[in-house]
C-alpha positions in Angstrom: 0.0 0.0 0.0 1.3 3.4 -1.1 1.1 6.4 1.8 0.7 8.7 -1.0 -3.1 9.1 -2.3 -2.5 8.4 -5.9 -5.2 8.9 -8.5 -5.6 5.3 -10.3 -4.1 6.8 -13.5 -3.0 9.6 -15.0 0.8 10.2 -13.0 3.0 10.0 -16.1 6.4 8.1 -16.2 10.1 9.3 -16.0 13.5 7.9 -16.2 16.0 7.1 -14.0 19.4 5.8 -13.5 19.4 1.8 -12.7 21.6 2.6 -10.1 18.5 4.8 -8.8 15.6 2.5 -9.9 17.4 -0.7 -8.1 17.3 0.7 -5.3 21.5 0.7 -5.2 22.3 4.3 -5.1 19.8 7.6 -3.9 18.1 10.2 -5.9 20.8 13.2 -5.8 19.7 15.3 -8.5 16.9 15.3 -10.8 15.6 17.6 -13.4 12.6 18.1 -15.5 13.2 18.0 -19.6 10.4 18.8 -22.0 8.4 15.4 -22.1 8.6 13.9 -25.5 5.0 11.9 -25.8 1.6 12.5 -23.1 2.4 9.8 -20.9 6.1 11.2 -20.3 6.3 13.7 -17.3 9.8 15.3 -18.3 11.4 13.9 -15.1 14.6 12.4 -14.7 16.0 10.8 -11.9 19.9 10.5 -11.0 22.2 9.7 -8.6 24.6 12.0 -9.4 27.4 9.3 -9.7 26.4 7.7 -13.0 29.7 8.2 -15.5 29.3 9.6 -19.0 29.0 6.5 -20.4 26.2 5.3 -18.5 24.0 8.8 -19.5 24.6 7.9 -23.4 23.6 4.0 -22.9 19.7 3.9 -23.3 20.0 0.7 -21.1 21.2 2.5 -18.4 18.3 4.0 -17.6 14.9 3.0 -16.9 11.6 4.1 -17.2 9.4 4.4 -14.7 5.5 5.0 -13.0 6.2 8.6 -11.5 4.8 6.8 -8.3 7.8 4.5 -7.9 9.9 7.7 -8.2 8.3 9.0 -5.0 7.9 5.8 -3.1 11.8 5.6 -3.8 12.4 9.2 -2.5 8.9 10.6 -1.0 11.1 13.9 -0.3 11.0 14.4 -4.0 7.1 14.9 -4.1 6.7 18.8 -3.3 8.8 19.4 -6.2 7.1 17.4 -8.8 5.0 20.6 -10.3 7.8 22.6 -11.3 8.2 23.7 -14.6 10.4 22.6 -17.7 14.0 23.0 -17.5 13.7 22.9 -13.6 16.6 21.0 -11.3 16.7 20.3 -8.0 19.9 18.8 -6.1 20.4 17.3 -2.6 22.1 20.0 -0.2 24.8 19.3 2.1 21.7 19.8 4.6 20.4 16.5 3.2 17.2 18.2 1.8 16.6 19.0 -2.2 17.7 22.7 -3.0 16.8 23.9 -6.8 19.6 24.0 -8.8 20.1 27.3 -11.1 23.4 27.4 -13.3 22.1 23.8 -15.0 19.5 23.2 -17.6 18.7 19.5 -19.4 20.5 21.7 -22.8 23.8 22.3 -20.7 24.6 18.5 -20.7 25.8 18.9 -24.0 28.2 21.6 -23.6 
């Protein structure tokens, strides 16, 4: 049973790292790209350890029910309406700060 009140549909998927989705690793840093179909949500998930390599190999990521996102970090959930081309990292603190010199297009510089 999920402690959050989902509706029965309608969340959306993202992706994230399989270090993230196993479980292995935490959710460090996330962002939200422009989603690329209506089920997609624009998130992505990360540790914030994966190398280059891993980024550029489609199998190293997975996609997800947005839900499993949250149920794998529920600290992640406040942030989950913020726009396109938002980021969010985890502080020294231990809580999620936004990030602000990053965007999803800066990867490629």
């Amino acid at each position: 049973m999920s402690v959050i009140d989902w509706p029965e549909e309608g969340v959306g998927g993202c992706i994230a790292s399989r270090l993230v989705a196993s479980g292995e690793e935490p959710i460090r840093f996330f962002y939200r790209d422009e989603p690329v179909d209506e089920v997609d949500t624009g998130w992505c998930f990360l540790s914030g350890i994966e190398t280059d390599e891993e980024m550029e190999d489609p199998d190293s990521q997975v996609i997800l029910d947005l839900r499993s996102a949250v149920e794998l970090e529920p600290a992640i959930l406040p942030f989950l309406d913020a726009p396109t081309g938002s980021a969010f990292e985890r502080g020294e603190g231990g809580d999620f700060e936004r990030v602000t010199d990053w965007s999803p297009n800066s990867q490629d510089d």
